[in-house]
C-alpha positions as CSV (number, residue, x, y, z in Angstrom):
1,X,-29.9,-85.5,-67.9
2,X,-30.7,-86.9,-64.6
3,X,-28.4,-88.4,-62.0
4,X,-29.2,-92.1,-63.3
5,X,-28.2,-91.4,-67.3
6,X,-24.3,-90.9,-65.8
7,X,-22.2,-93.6,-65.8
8,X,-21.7,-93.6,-62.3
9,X,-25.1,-93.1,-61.5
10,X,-26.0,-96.8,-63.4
11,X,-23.4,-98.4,-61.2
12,X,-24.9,-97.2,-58.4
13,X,-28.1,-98.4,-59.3
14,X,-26.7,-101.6,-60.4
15,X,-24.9,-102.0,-57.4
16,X,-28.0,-101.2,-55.3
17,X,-30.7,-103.5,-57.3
18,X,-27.6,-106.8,-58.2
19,X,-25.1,-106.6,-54.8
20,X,-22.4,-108.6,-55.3
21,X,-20.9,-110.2,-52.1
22,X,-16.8,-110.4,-51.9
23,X,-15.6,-114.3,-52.2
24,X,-13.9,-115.4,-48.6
25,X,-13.6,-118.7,-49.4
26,X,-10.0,-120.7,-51.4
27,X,-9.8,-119.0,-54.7
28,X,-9.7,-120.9,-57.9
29,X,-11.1,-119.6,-61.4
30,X,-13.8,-122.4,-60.9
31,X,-14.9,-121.5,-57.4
32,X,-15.1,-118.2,-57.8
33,X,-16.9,-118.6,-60.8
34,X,-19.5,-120.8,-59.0
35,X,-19.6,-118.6,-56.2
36,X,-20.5,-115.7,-58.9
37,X,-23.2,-118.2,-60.5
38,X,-24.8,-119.1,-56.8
39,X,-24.8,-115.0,-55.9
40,X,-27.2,-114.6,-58.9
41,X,-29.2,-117.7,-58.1
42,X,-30.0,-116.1,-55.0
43,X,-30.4,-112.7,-56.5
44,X,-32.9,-113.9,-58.9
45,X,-34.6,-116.3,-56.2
46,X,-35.3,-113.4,-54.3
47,X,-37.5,-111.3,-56.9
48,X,-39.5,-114.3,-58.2
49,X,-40.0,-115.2,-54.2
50,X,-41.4,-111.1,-54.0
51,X,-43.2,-111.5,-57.1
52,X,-45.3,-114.2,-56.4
53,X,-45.9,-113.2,-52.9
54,X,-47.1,-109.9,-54.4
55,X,-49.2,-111.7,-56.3
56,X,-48.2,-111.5,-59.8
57,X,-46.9,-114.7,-60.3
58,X,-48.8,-118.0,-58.9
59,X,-47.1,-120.4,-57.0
60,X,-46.9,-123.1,-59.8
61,X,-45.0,-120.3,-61.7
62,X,-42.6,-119.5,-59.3
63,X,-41.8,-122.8,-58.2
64,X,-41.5,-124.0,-62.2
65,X,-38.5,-120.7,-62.5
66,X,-37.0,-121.3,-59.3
67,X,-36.7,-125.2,-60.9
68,X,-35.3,-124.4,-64.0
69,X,-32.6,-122.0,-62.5
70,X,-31.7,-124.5,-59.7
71,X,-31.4,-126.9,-62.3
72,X,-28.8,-124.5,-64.4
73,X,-27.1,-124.1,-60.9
74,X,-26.4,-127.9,-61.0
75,X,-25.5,-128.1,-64.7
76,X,-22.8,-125.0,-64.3
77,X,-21.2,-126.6,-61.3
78,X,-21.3,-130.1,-63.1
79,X,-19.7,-128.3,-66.2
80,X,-16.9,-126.6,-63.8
81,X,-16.3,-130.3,-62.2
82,X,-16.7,-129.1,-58.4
């Protein structure tokens, strides 16, 4: 059993690979949900941004994904009427 197959171990991991920021700004159920939305956005902007520049995804593919999840950014703060 190695150090990552505890339960502790995964957090760790997790923590390390998906941070999560702390929310400073005025809590509501709908901004903080936002806020958790936008901190994956980001998250997930930042691999496809290191993929293609590593060169495994083109630049049509990468700005097509970073499209489609900007455009679930806008639909999920529509649907939490921000």
């Amino acid at each position: 059993m190695t150090h990552l197959d505890s339960p502790s171990g995964r957090h760790q991991l997790d923590s390390f690979l998906c941070p999560r920021s702390r929310y400073y700004g005025s809590f509501s159920p709908k901004t903080l949900t936002f806020n958790a939305n936008l901190q994956e956005f980001a998250h997930r902007v930042s691999y496809i941004a290191g993929l293609q520049t590593g060169g495994k995804l083109s630049p049509d593919e990468a700005y097509a994904q970073i499209k489609g999840l900007y455009d679930q950014l806008t639909q999920s703060k529509e649907n939490l009427s921000l």
